[in-house]
C-alpha positions in Angstrom: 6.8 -2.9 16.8 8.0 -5.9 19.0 11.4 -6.8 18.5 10.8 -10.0 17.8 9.3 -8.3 14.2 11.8 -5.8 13.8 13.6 -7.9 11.0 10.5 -9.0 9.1 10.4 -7.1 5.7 7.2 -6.2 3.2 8.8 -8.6 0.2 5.6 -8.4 -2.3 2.0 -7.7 -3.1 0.6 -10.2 -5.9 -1.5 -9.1 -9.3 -3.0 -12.5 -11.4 -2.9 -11.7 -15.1 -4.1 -12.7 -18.2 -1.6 -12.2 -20.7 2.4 -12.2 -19.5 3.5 -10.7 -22.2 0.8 -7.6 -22.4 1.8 -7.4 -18.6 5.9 -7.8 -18.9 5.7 -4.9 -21.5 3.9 -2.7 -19.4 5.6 -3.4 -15.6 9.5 -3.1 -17.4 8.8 -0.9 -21.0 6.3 1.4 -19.4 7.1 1.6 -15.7 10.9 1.1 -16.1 10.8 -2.5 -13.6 13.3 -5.2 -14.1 12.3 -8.9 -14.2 14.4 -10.6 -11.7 13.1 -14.0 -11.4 10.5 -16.1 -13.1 9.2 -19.7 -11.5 6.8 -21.7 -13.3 4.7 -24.4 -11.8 3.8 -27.1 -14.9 1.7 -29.0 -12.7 -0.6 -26.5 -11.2 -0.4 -24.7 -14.5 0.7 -21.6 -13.0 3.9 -19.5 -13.5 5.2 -16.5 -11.1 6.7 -13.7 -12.4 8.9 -11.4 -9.9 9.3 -7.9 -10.7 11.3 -5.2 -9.1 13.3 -1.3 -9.6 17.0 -1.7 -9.8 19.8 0.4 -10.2 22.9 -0.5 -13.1 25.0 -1.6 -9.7 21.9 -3.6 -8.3 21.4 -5.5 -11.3 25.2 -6.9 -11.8 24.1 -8.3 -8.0 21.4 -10.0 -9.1 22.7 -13.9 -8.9 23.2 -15.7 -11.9 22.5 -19.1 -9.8 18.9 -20.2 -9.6 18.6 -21.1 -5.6 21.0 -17.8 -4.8 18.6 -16.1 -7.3 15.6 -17.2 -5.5 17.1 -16.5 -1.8 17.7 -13.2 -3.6 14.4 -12.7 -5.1 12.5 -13.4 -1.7 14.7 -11.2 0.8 14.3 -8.1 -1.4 11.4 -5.3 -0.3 8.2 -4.4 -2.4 8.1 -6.4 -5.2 5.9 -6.9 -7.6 4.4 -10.1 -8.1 2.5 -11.0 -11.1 0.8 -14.6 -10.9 0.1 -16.2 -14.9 -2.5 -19.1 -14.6 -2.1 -21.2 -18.0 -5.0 -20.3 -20.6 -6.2 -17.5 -19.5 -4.1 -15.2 -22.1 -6.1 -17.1 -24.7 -9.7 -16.8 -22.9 -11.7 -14.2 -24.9 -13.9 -12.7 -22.3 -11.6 -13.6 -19.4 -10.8 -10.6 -17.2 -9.5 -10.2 -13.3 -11.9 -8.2 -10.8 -9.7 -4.8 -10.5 -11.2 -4.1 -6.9 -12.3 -0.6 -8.3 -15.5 -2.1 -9.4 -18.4 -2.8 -7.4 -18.5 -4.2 -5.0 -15.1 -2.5 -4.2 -11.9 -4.1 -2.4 -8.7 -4.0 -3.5 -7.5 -0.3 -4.7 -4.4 0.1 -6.4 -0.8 -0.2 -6.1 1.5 3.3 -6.5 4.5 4.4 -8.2 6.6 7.4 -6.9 8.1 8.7 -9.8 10.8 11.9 -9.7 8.8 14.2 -12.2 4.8 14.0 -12.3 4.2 15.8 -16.1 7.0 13.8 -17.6 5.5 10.8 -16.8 2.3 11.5 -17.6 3.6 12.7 -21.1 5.6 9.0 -21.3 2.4 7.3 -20.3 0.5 9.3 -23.0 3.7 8.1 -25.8 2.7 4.7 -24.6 -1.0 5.0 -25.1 -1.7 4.0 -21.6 -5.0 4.1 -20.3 -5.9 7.0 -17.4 -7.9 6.8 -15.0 -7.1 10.4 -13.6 -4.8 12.7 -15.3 -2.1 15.1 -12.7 -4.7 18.2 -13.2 -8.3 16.4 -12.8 -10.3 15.5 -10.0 -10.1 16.9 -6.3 -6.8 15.5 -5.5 -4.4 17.5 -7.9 -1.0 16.2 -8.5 -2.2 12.2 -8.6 -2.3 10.6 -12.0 -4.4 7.1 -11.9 -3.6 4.6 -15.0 -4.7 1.0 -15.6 -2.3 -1.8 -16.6 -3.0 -4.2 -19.0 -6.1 -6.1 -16.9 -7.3 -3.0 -15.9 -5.5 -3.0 -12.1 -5.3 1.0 -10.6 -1.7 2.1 -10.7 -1.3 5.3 -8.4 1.5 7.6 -9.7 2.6 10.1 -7.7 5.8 12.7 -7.2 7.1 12.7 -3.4 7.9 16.1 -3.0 4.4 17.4 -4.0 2.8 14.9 -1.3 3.9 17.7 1.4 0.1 19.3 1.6 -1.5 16.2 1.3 -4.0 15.5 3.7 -4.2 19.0 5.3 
């Protein structure tokens, strides 16, 4: 890269939702994220919620100040962001294209997580929704599962990634 972009950092990828709450449960219950900051936007009817991993030490970091929280919030890599427009949760037939569908853009967005059957088992406790299971399909060791409006989440195990793509 030029040095001039050497410093720039991947900060988040965006999901719209439907429901918060559905979607809180699932990102931090199911998938272990912590909410660190939350902005809402009365008069475009719109609130932002910003989701992230953290370890215990990370999250006595996290500032307790809302424009050192939001600095904070904005410098930190790969976050998920998860974008609530007013109404929607209460929309019967409302639902978000999950780019899976055709016609086909957007994939999915991937967990790594440090034992593959474990988590499969903790999605299954969860009543999660698969797409793929760890043992189906021609790419073993992947496990596809929907969130809450139906958005791919690719979970996968790092050290069995080794012989992918041979």
């Amino acid at each position: 890269p030029d040095r001039e972009t050497q410093s720039y950092l991947f900060n988040q990828t965006m999901l719209r939702i439907k429901d918060p709450a559905a979607s809180l449960d699932f990102y931090t219950r199911v998938l272990g994220m912590r909410l660190i900051r939350k902005l809402d936007f009365p008069e475009a009817e719109f609130t932002l919620y910003f989701l992230t991993y953290l370890n215990d030490t990370e999250a006595t970091e996290v500032p307790g100040d809302d424009a050192k929280r939001l600095t904070y919030t904005f410098s930190r890599e790969a976050m998920l962001e998860l974008t609530h427009n007013w109404g929607t949760e209460t929309q019967q037939d409302f639902a978000y294209h999950d780019g899976n569908a055709e016609p086909q853009g957007f994939g999915h967005i991937c967990f790594n997580v440090p034992d593959l059957e474990a988590a499969q088992a903790w999605f299954d406790e969860h009543d999660v929704t698969f797409v793929k299971r760890a043992d189906q399909g021609k790419m073993k060791d992947v496990i596809f599962v929907k969130d809450p409006d139906g958005y791919w989440i690719e979970v996968i195990q790092a050290d069995r990634m080794a012989a992918m793509g041979d």
